[in-house]
C-alpha positions as CSV (number, residue, x, y, z in Angstrom):
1,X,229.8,-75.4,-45.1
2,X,227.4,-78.1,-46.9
3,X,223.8,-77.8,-47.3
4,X,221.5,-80.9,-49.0
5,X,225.1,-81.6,-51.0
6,X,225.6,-78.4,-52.7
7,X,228.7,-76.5,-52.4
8,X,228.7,-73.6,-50.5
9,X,231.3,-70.9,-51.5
10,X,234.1,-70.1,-48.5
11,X,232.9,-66.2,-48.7
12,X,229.5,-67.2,-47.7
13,X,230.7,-69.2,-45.0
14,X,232.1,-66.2,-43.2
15,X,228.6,-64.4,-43.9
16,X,226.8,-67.4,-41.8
17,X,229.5,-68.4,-39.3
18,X,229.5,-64.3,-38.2
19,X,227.1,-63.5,-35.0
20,X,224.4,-60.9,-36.6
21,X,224.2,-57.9,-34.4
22,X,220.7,-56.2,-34.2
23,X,220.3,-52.8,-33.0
24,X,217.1,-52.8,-31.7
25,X,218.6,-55.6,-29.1
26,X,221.5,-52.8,-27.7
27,X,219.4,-50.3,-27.9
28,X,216.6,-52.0,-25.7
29,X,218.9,-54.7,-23.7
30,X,217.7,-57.7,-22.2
31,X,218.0,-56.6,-18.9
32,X,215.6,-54.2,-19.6
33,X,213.2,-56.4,-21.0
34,X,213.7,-59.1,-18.6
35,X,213.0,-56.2,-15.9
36,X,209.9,-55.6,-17.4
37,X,208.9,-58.4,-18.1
38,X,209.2,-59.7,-14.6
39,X,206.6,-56.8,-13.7
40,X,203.0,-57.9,-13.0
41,X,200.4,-57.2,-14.7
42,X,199.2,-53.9,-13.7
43,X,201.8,-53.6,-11.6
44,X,202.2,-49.6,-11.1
45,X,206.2,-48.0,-10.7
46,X,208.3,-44.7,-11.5
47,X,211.2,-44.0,-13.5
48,X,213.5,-44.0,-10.0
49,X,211.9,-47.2,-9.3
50,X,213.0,-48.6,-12.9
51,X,216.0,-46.7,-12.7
52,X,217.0,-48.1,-9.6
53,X,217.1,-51.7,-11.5
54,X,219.6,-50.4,-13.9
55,X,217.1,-48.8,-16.8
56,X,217.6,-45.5,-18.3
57,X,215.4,-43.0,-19.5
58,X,215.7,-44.5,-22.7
59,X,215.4,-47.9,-22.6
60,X,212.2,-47.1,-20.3
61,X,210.6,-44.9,-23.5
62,X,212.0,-48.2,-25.5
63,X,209.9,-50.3,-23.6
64,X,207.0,-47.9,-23.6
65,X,207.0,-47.8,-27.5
66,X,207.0,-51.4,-27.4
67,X,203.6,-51.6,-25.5
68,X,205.8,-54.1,-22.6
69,X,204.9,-50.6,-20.3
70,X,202.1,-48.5,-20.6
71,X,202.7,-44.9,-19.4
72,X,200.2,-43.5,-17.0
73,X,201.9,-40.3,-16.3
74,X,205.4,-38.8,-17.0
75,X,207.6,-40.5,-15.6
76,X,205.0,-43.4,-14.3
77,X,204.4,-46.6,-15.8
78,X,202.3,-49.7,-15.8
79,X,202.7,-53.0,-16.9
80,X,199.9,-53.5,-19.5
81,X,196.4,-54.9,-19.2
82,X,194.3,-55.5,-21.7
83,X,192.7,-52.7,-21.8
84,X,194.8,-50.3,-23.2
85,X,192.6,-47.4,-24.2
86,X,191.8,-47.1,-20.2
87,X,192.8,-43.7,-19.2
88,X,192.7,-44.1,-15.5
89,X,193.8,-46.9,-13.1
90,X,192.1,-48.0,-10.0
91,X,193.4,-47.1,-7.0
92,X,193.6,-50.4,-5.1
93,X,196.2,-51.6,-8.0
94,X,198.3,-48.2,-7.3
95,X,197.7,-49.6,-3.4
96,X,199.1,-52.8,-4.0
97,X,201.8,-51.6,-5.8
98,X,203.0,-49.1,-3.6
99,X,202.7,-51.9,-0.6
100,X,204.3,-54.6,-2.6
101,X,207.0,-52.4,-4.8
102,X,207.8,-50.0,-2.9
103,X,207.5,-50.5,0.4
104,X,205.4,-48.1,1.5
105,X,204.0,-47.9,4.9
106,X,200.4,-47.0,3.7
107,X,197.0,-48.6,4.0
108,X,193.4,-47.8,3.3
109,X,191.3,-46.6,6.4
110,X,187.7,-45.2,6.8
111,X,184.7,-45.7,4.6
112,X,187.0,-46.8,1.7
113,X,188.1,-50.0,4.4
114,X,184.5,-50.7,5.7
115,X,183.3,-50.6,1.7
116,X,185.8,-53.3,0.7
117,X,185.1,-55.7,4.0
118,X,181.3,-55.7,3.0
119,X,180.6,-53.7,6.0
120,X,179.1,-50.3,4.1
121,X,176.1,-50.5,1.7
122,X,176.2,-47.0,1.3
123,X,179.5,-46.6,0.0
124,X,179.4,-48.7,-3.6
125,X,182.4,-50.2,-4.4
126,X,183.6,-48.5,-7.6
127,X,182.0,-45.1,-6.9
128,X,183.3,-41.7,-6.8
129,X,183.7,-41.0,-3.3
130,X,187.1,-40.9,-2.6
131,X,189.0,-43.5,-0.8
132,X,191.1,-42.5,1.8
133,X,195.0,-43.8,2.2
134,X,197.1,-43.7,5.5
135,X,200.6,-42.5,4.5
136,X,202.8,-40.2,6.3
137,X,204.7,-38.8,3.3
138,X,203.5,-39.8,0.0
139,X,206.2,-39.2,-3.2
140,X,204.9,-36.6,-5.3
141,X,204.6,-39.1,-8.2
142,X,202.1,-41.1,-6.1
143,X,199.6,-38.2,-6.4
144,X,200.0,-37.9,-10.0
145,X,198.6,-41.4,-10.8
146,X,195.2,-40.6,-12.8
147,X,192.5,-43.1,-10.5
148,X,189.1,-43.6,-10.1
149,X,187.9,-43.3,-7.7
150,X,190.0,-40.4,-6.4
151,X,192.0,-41.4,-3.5
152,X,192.5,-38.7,-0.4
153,X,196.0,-38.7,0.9
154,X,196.3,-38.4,4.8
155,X,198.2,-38.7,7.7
156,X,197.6,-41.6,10.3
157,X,197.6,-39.6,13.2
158,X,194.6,-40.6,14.7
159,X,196.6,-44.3,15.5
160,X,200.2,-44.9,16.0
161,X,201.9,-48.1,14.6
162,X,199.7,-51.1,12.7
163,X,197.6,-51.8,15.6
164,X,194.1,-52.9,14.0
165,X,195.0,-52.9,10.5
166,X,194.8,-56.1,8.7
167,X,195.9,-57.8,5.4
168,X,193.2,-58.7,2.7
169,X,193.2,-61.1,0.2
170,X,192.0,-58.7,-2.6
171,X,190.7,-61.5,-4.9
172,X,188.5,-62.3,-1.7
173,X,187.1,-59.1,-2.2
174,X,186.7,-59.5,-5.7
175,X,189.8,-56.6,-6.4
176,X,192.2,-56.8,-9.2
177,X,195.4,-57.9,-8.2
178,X,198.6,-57.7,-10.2
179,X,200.0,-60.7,-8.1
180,X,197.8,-63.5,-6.3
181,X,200.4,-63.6,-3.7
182,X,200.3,-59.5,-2.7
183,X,198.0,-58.2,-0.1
184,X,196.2,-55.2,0.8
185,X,196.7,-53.3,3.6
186,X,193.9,-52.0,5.4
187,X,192.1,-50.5,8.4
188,X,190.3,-53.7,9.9
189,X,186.5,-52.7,11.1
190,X,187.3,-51.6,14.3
191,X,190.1,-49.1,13.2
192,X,188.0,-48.7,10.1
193,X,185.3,-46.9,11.8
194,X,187.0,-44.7,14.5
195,X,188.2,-43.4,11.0
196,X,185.5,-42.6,9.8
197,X,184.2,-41.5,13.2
198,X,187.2,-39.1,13.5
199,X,185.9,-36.9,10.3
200,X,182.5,-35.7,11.6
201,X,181.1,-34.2,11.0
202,X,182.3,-31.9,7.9
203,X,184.0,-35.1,6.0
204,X,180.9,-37.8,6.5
205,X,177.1,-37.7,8.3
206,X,175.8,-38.9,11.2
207,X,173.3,-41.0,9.1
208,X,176.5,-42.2,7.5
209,X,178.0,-43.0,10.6
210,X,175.0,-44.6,12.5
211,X,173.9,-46.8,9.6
212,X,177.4,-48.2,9.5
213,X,177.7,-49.1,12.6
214,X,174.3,-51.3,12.4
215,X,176.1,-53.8,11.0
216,X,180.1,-53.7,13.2
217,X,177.9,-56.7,15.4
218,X,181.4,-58.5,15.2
219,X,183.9,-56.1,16.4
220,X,186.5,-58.0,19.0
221,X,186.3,-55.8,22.2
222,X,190.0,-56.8,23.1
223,X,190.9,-55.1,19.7
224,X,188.2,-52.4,20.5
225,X,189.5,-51.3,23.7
226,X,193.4,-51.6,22.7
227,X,192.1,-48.9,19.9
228,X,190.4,-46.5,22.4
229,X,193.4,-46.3,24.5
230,X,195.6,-45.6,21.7
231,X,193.6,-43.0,19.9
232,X,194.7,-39.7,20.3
233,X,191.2,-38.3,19.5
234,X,189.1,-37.3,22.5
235,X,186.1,-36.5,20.2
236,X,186.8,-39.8,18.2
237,X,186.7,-41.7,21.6
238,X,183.2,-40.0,22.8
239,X,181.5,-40.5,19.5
240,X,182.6,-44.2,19.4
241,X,181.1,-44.8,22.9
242,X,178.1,-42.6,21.6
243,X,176.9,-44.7,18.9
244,X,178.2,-47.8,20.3
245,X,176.0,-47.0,23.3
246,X,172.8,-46.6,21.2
247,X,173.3,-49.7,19.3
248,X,174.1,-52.5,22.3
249,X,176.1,-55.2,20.1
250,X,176.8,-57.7,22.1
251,X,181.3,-57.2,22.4
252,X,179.9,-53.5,24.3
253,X,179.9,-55.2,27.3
254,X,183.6,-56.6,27.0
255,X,185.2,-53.5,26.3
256,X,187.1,-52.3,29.3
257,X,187.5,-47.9,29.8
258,X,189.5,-48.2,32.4
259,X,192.7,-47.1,30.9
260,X,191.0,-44.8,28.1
261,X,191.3,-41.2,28.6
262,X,188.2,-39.2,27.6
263,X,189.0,-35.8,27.9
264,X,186.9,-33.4,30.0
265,X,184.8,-30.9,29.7
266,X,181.9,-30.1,27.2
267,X,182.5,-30.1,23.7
268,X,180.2,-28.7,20.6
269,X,180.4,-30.4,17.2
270,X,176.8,-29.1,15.4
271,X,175.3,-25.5,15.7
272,X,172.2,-25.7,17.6
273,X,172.2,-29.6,18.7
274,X,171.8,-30.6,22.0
275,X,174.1,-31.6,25.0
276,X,174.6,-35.3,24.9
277,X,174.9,-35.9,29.1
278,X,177.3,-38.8,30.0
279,X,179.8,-37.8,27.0
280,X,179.7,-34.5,27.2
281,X,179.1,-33.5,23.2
282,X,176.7,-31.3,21.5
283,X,175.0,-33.5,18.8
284,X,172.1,-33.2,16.2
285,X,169.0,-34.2,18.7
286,X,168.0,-37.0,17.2
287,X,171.3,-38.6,18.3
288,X,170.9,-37.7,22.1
289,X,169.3,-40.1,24.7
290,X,168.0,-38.9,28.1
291,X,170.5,-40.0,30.9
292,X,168.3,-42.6,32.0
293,X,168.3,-44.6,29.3
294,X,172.0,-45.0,29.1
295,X,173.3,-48.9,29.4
296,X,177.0,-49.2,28.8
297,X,181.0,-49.1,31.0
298,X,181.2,-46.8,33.1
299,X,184.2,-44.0,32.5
């Protein structure tokens, strides 16, 4: 071995020609940094989930004490952002993740939907009231991710299947996204607010409710009356036809009842409201026209 025409002695040229082995690299191998590294930004996953690619316990701490994952929770890690002092996450990332990761069959519903579509000003975009997420059996780590704001597990068992729930671009909505290419699953407008509908009246208002729906002029009755047939909520069904009723959009008219079963009988929701007549529900007053005004399908 030569070098600008000095002579090298042959002991050094074992020293050079031998591959140096760093310990750092075996104890942190580069399929464990590759694995990371192929993460998103923001991107949200568990040990299993890393352990499933092959990483160990320790190579995930290794990668946590190397600031290439950020950990949110034991056993719960994210792909850093840049800020790194943030102690919660939001919980449209942890949505994104879990739809695009993971698989999970979840999406957003309710007055956290109607808020991201634009179609809410009373419920801010960034606020504290929880956001509510569609999942029939959510991992136990998935309610241990810190978020604000808060998001309320539930059941979707006011809808079978997909029917009326859509995929948003979440940079249309101005949402952080780990990946440009991931969407977000969520209730369209007209799932969105048979939702909400569906928690009167001890989870939202009436004002809530009928304020909302002042602005659902663009709802597609096809979609509308597809929903009411599948809905397994009598008193979801009235109240739509209630305050869809009292507003008159212009898709009312399109919506075919036909095949929609709306229960029977009377049915009390408020202490000391009165009897709405053609649905058959006991409402706050001020909610309750006189059966001569009504103009909307027969059922």
């Amino acid at each position: 071995m030569r070098s600008f025409g000095l002579s090298i002695p042959e002991s050094l040229d074992l020293v050079y020609e031998t591959p140096i082995l760093y310990p750092e690299m075996k104890q942190n191998s580069p399929s464990a940094n590759q694995v990371a590294a192929a993460l998103p930004l923001g991107a949200i996953v568990d040990s299993g989930w890393l352990g499933s690619r092959g990483l160990s316990r320790k190579q995930q701490s290794n990668l946590e004490q190397a600031n290439m994952l950020r950990r949110l929770a034991p056993g719960i890690y994210q792909r850093p952002i840049m800020d790194f002092l943030q102690d919660e996450t939001d919980p449209y990332t942890l949505l994104l993740s879990l739809q695009n990761l993971h698989g999970a069959a979840a999406h957003i519903g309710g007055s956290g939907a109607l808020s991201i579509q634009g179609l809410s000003h009373y419920l801010p975009l960034g606020g504290k009231m929880p956001i509510t997420v569609y999942i029939d059996q959510p991992s136990p780590w998935m309610k241990r991710v810190p978020v604000a704001p808060p998001i309320k597990w539930q059941k979707p068992s006011l809808i079978n299947g997909d029917l009326g729930i859509v995929d948003l671009d979440p940079l249309q909505y101005r949402l952080f996204t780990p990946n440009p290419a991931w969407r977000l699953k969520t209730s369209g407008p007209e799932r969105a607010i048979m939702e909400l509908i569906e928690d009167l009246p001890n989870g939202t208002s009436f004002h809530l409710v009928d304020t909302t729906f002042q602005s659902l002029s663009n709802l597609r009755p096809r979609l509308v009356s597809s929903l009411l047939k599948s809905c397994k909520s009598v008193k979801a069904k009235r109240l739509f036809m209630i305050f869809a009723e009292r507003h008159q959009h212009s898709w009312l008219k399109h919506i075919k009842l036909d095949e929609v079963d709306f229960g029977s009988g009377k049915r009390s929701l408020v202490a000391g409201g009165r009897l709405e007549p053609k649905y058959q529900l006991t409402l706050p007053e001020e909610y309750v026209r006189n059966e001569e005004d009504y103009d909307g399908p027969e059922i």
